[in-house]
C-alpha positions in Angstrom: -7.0 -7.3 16.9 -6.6 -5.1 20.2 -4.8 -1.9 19.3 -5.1 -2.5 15.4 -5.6 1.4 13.9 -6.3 0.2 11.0 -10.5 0.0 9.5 -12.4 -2.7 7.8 -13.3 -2.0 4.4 -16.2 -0.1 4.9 -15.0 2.0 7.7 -12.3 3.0 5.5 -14.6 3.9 2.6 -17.2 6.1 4.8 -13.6 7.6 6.7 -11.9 9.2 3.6 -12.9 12.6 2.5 -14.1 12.6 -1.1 -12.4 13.3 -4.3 -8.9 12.2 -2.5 -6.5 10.0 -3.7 -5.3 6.5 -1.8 -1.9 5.6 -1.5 -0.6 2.2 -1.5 2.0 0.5 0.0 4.0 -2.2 -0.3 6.4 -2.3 3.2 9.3 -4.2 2.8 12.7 -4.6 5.1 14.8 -2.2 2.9 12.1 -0.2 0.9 8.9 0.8 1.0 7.0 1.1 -2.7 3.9 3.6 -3.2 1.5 3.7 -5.7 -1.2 6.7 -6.0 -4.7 6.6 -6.9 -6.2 8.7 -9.1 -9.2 11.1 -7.7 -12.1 9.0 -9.4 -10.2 5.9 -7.9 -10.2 3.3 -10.8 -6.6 3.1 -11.8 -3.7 2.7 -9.6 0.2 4.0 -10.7 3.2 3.2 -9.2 4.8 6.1 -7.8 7.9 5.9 -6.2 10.4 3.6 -3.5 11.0 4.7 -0.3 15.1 3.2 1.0 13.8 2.8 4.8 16.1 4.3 7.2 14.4 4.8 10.6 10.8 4.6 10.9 10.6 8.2 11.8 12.4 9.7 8.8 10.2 6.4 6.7 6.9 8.4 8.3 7.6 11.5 8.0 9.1 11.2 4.2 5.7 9.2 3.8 3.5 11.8 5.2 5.1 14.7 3.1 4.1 12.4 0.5 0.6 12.1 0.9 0.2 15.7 2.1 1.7 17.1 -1.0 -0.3 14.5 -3.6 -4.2 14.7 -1.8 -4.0 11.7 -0.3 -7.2 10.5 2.2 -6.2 7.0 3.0 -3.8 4.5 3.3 -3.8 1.0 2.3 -1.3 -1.3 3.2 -0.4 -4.4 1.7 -0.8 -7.6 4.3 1.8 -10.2 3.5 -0.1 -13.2 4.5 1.3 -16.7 4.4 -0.6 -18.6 1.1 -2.4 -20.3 3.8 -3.8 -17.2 5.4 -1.6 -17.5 8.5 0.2 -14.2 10.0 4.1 -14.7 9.8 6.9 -12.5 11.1 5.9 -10.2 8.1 2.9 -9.0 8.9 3.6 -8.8 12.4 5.9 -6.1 11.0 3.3 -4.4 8.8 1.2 -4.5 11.9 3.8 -2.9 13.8 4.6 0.0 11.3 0.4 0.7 11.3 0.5 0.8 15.3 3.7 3.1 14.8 2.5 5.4 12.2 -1.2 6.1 13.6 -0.3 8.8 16.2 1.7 10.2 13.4 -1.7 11.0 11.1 -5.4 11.1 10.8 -5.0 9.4 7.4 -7.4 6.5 7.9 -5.6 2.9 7.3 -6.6 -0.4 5.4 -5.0 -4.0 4.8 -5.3 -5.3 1.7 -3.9 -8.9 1.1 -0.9 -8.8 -1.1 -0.3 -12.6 -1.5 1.6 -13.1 -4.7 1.9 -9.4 -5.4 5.5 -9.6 -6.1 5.3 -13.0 -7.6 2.9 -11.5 -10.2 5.0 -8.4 -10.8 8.2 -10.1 -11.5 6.5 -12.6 -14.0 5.2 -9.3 -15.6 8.7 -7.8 -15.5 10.3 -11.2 -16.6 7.9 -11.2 -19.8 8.5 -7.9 -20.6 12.2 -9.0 -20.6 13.2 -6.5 -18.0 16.9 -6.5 -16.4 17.2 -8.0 -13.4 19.0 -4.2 -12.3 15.5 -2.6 -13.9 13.5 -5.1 -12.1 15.2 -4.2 -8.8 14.5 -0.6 -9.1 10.8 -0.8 -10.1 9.2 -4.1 -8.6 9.0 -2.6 -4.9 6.7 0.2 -6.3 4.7 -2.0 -8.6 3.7 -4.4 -6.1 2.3 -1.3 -4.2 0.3 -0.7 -7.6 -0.5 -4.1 -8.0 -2.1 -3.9 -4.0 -3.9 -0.7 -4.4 -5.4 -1.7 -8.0 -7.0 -4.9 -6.4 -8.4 -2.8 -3.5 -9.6 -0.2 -6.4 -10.8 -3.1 -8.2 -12.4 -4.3 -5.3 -14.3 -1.0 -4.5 -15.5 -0.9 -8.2 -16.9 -4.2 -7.6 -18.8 -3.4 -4.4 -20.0 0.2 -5.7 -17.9 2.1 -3.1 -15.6 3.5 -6.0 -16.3 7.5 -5.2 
């Protein structure tokens, strides 16, 4: 896609710096959740949520972020339709990528996040979590939840270093 900053798998893999951690993110209307990788990148933790303002305090509270935790990449969840079509969504995420690259060198990823939420929820409905307590953690979980596939991923193609 013309102007896309954002690298294919493998570009993103040969593009961050060793022994750094990846962030992921799950961008939503109000908040933004982040998980964190840990340096060997196997195991993903949700971190924190982000209440979006305006995308430049969003960036730069994001960047701090990354700066002060090691972080080499970015991967960003792609809400995709469950058929695989782009809706208004990820014409946001899209935006927010094209926005945010002038703002870093911190190379950027999509990673499909169909479901994400849908899966965390059920996890939080089984564990018999509030629905206040699931409000204040599912945003950051389904960041975990995208960054462990990609993890997950890499560990299945070898690339996990």
């Amino acid at each position: 896609m013309a102007n896309d900053p954002t690298l294919s798998l493998e570009d993103f893999i040969a593009a961050v710096p060793d022994r750094t951690r990846l962030i992921g993110l799950d961008l939503g209307t109000k908040t933004i959740g982040l998980a964190l990788s840990d340096l060997g990148r196997g195991i993903a933790s949700p971190m924190e949520t982000i209440r979006r303002k305006k995308f430049t305090l969003d960036a730069e509270q994001l960047l701090k972020i990354c700066s002060e935790q090691g972080v080499g990449g970015l991967v960003l969840g792609l809400p995709l339709n469950m058929d695989g079509t782009e809706g208004p969504r990820v014409q946001a995420t899209r935006a927010f990528t094209r926005n945010l690259a002038p703002k870093t060198d911190l190379p950027m990823t999509f990673w499909d996040e169909r479901l994400s939420t849908a899966a965390v929820t059920r996890t939080l409905l089984e564990a018999d979590s509030s629905r206040a307590k699931r409000a204040e953690v599912v945003d950051k979980m389904a960041a975990a939840f995208i960054l462990q596939g990609f993890l997950d991923r890499l560990g299945f193609m070898g690339l996990d270093t």
